[in-house]
C-alpha positions in Angstrom: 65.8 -25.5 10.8 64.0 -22.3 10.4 66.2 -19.9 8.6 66.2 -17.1 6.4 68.5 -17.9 3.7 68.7 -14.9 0.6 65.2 -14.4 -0.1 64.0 -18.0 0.7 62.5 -18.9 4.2 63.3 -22.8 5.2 61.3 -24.3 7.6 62.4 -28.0 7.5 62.4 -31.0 10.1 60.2 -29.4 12.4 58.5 -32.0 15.2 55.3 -31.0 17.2 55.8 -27.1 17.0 52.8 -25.3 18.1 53.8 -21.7 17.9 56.5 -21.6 15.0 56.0 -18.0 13.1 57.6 -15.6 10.9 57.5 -12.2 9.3 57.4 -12.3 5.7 58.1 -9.7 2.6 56.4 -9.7 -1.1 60.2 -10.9 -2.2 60.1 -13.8 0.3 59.5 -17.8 -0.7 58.3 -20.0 1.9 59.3 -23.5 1.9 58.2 -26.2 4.9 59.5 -29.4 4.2 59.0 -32.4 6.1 57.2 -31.2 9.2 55.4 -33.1 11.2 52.4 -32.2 13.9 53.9 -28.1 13.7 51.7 -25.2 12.8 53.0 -21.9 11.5 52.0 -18.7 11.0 53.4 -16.4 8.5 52.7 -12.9 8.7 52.8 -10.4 5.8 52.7 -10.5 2.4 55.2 -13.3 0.7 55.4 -14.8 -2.8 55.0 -18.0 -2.7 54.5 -21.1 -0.5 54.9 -24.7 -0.5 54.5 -27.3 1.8 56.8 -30.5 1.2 56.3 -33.9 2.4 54.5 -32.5 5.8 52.1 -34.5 8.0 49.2 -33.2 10.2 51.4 -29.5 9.9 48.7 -26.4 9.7 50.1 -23.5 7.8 48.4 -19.7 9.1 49.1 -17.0 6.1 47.9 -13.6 5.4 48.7 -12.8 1.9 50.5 -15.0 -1.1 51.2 -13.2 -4.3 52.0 -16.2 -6.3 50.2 -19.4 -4.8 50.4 -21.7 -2.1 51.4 -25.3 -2.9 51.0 -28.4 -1.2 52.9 -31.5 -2.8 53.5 -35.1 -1.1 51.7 -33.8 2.2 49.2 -35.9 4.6 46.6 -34.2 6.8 47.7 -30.9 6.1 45.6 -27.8 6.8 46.2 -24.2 5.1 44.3 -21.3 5.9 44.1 -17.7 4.4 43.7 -14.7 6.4 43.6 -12.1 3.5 44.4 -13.1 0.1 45.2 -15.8 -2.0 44.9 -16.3 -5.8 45.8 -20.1 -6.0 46.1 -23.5 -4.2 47.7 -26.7 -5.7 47.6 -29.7 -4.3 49.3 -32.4 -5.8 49.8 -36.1 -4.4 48.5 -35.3 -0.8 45.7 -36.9 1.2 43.4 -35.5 4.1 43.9 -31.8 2.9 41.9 -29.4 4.0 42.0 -25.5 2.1 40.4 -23.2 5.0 39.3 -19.5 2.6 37.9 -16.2 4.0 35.8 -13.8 1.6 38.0 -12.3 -0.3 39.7 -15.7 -1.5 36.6 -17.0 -2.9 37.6 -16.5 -6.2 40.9 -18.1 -5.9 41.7 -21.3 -8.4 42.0 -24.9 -6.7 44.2 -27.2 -9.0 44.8 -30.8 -7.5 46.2 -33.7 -9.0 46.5 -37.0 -7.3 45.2 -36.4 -4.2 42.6 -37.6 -2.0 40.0 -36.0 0.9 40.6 -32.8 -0.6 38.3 -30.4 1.5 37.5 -26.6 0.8 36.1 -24.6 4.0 34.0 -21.4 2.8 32.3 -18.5 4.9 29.0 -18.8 4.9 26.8 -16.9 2.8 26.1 -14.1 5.4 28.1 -12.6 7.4 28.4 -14.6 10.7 27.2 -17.9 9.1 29.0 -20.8 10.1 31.8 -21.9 7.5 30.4 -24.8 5.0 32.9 -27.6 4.1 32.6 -28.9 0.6 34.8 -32.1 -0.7 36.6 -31.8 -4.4 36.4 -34.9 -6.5 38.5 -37.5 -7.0 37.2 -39.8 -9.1 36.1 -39.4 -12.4 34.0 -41.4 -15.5 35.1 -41.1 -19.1 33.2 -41.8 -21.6 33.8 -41.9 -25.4 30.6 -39.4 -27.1 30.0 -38.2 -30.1 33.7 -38.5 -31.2 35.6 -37.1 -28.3 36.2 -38.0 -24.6 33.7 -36.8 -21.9 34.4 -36.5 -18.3 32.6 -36.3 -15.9 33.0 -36.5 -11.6 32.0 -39.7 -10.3 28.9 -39.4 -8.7 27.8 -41.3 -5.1 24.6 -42.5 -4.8 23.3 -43.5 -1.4 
């Protein structure tokens, strides 16, 4: 199903879809559940979107006002074409969070998840994009009186 219903786009159920797309206003939610091997593109600016319970399904946006959410997703791949102030990724695995420039400021709030990767531009202009992993795993330690956390760190 891919439907406009009120101000709510569904895209649900959708199998090894290569070219699904759709044209988006700042009033518009965008929800994708279960979608499997599909990519869409969603042009314009919308409010929000999530991404439900999808497997290897890319998601191509220009603009989010709100966020874009992943939750319960496996191999999942968003990117940003022109602006967006948060991703949250909750209970996913092999995610990958593709910015541009002027989404390097954005917040990343995960929970849960696992391979959690964040593709950057490089410094310069023209630099190849640098791929950098979020932790998952974490050490707390009881200091001075309080808890202190810190990422778990990988020796090799």
């Amino acid at each position: 199903m891919l439907t406009l219903n009120g101000k709510k786009w569904m895209v649900e159920h959708q199998v090894k879809q290569s070219a699904l797309s759709i044209d988006v206003a700042k009033e518009h939610t965008v929800y994708v559940y279960q979608c499997t091997d599909s990519v869409l593109v969603v042009k314009g600016k919308c409010n929000a979107i999530t991404l439900d319970g999808c497997k290897k399904t890319a998601v191509i946006f220009d603009s989010v006002v709100a966020g874009i959410e992943l939750i319960n997703c496996s191999s999942c791949k968003v990117q940003v074409k022109e602006i967006v102030h948060t991703v949250t990724v909750d209970k996913c695995s092999g995610t990958q969070v593709i910015l541009n420039r002027e989404s390097l400021a954005a917040e990343v709030v995960s929970a849960k998840s696992s391979e959690l990767n964040i593709i950057v531009p490089g410094e310069n202009e023209g630099d190849e994009f640098k791929e950098f992993a979020i932790p998952e795993q974490f050490v707390s330690k009881w200091v001075d009186g309080k808890w202190d956390t810190q990422c778990m760190a990988h020796t090799g």
